[in-house]
C-alpha positions, 0 to 999 in steps of 0.5 A: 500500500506504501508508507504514505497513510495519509494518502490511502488512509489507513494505518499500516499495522498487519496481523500474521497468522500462520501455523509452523511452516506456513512462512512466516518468516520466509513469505512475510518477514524476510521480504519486508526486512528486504524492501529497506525502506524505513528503520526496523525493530525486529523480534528475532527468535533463533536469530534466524532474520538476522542472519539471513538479512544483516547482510542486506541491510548493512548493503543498503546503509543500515546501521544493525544494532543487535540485543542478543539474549542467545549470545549476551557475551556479544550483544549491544547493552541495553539500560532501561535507566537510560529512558528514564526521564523523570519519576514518572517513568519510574514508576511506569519502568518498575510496573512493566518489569514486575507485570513482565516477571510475573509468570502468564497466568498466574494470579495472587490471592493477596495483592500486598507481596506484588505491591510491597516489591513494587514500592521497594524496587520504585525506592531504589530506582528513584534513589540511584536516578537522583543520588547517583553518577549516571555510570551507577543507574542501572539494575546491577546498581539495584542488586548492589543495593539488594545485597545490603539490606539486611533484617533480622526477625528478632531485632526489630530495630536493626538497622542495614546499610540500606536503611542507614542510607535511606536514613541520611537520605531522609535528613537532606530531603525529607520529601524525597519520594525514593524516602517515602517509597521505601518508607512503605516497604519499611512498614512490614514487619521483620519476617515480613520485610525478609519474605519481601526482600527474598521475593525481589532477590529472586524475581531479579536474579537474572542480574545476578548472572555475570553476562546479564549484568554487563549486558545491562550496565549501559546502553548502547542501543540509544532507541532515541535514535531509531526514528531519526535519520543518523546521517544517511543510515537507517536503522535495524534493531535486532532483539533475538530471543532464544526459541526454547528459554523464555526466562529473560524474555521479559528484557524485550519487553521492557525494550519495547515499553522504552522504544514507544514511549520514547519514539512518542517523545522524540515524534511529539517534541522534537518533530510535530508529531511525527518521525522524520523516518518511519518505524516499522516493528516487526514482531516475530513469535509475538506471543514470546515477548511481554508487552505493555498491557496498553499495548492497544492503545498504543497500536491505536495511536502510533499511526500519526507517529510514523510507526506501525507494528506487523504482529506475526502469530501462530493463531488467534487463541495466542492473541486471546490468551495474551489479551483476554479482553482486548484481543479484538481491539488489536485485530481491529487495529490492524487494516491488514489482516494475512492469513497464511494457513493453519490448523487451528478451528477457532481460526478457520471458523474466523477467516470464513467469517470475514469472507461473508458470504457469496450469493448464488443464482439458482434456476429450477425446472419442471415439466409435466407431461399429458393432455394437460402438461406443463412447464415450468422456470423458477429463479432463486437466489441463496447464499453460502460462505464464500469459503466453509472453515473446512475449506479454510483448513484445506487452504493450498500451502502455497496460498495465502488469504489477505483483508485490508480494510475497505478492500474484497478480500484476495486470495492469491499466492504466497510470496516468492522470496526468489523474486525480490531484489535482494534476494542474491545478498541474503543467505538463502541467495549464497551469501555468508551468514552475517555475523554481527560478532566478530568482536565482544561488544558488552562491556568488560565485568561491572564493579560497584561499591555501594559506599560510593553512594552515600560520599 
């Protein structure tokens, strides 16, 4: 349709739907990763896109920047504190981490350990963001932080080095909001305050790990780029996730919450509302990746911006069980709907249901024979879906089904990746792999000294 909404008035938000091996990446992604035509912010499971297409992009004078959770020796750093602008985006950062370590589906009869962990984590941020060097505002910072408080359930006024330093905190600014933070979390009793801490320590023990806390130290992703022209570069941002762990995906999650709200800071302050380069998201394996839970609000509203998301699924009931009561919002937030083939009933019934129906002419004769026979043509019109589910299910692999809004539906074939352009350059085509790791690009191992806080 082109990047041009204005023009044809519609948004540029595509559904994926296709099951294993209908190609999703080989017919959908990869094509529109080739076409090159605006920065990119790309869900990568495997690293599969990256490989096949960083050659491409960097032909065409991208700049391919890599969050690598397979490979984190390797990765660009990311640090969410480096999209923090005032307290405000605090507490919204703290609300997306404890909503996106929260395991799917799981739900607390008693509010108050959520809650507790969540004022906790709100007072050591707010404290790093205003009492310490930017090089000292990141979660390692945080796990620093956690080591040193201390509870003891039998003296209820022990003090930790954590306490003593929210105390002297306290003296100089009374009104301090990371003082009144901790101070909620200091109401709970000692084996209460202990089963807190220990909730906290375990929900973020990934910086624990060495690779994980370099890898989060700073940032080198600088998403306030992305939808801006660097020079002549586009940007591509590869975030590749591994297919069989998903315990550090949350990580992506928060990637996106700072890449939107950011690029609507940048497009509303900077630009008049709209990025100068178009952003495209596209999110490969989408149900993998924890995104904000206004996420279709933000689908919603990202048009004007210049961004649009391509939300590539294996079926409906993914989105359904990720957004029980807003699935259908999202649908409709995107005007173009891909169907690539599936098994899935719910799905076939749905696709048949948006097709409608198509009307048939019926013609019925009769003759009567005799003395006094007679003849006989009755016209009649019916109906019936234009395709059963059943034909839905039958769909030739080699097919796919396309909605845009305002548009008859059009079946046609699949896309032949062979045809593009680019194709020679990708690795499909015999190119080399890309291979964005010749040189570690994480930071060598991170020391902090708590002690360093309070000078």
């Amino acid at each position: 349709m082109g990047l041009d909404g204005y023009k044809h008035k519609r948004n540029l938000n595509v559904l994926v739907v296709g099951g294993s091996g209908a190609g999703k990446s080989r017919t959908y992604a990869i094509p529109n990763i080739m076409q090159c035509n605006c920065s990119m912010v790309i869900t990568d499971p495997k690293a599969e896109l990256l490989r096949k297409t960083g050659g491409v992009l960097e032909r065409n004078g991208y700049e391919v920047r890599v969050f690598d959770l397979i490979n984190p020796k390797t990765s660009w750093c990311y640090n969410p504190f480096a999209y923090v602008r005032d307290d405000k985006d605090v507490l919204k950062l703290i609300n997306n981490l404890i909503r996106n370590t929260t395991p799917k589906g799981a739900q607390s009869s008693d509010p108050f350990w959520e809650k507790s962990e969540t004022a906790l984590l709100q007072a050591l941020m707010l404290y790093l963001l205003h009492e310490a060097p930017p090089e000292e505002q990141n979660f390692p910072m945080i796990m620093e932080m956690l080591g040193s408080a201390q509870v003891k359930e039998d003296d209820e006024d022990y003090q930790s080095p954590l306490d003593i330093l929210f105390e002297r905190l306290e003296m100089r600014d009374p009104e301090s909001i990371a003082v009144k933070q901790y101070a909620i979390y200091k109401q709970a009793a000692g084996k209460t305050a202990k089963s807190i801490l220990i909730s906290v320590g375990v929900r973020l023990a990934a910086f624990n790990l060495k690779q994980i806390a370099n890898l989060t130290c700073t940032d080198e992703l600088d998403l306030y780029s992305i939808g801006e022209s660097i020079g002549e570069k586009k940007v591509a941002l590869f975030c590749c996730i591994p297919d069989a762990d998903t315990s550090m995906n949350y990580l992506v999650g928060m990637i996106y919450s700072n890449l939107f709200q950011t690029l609507y800071y940048v497009a509303d302050r900077k630009y008049g509302g709209r990025l100068p380069i178009p952003v495209h998201c596209i999110m490969d394996e989408w149900p993998n990746v924890a995104l904000p839970d206004d996420f279709d609000k933000i689908l919603a509203t990202m048009r004007s911006r210049g961004i649009s998301c391509s939300i590539i699924i294996q079926n409906i009931a993914q989105m359904k069980a990720l957004f029980k009561d807003s699935y259908e919002s999202l649908i409709g937030n995107c005007d173009e709907f891909l169907y690539l083939g599936g098994n899935e009933k719910e799905g076939h019934k749905y696709v048949s249901e948006l097709l409608g129906k198509e009307t048939l002419d019926t013609n019925t004769y009769g003759q009567t024979k005799g003395r006094s026979g007679s003849y006989s043509v009755n016209y009649q019109q019916t109906g019936r879906e234009l395709l059963t589910p059943d034909e839905i299910r039958l769909l030739d692999n080699r097919k796919a089904i396309l909605f845009i809004r305002g548009e008859r539906p059009i079946m046609d074939d699949k896309y032949d990746l062979k045809k593009h352009v680019n194709f020679r350059y990708t690795e499909d085509g015999g190119a080399s792999p890309y291979d964005y790791a010749k040189t570690p690009l994480a930071h060598d191992d991170l020391k902090i000294d708590i002690n360093r806080l309070d000078d």
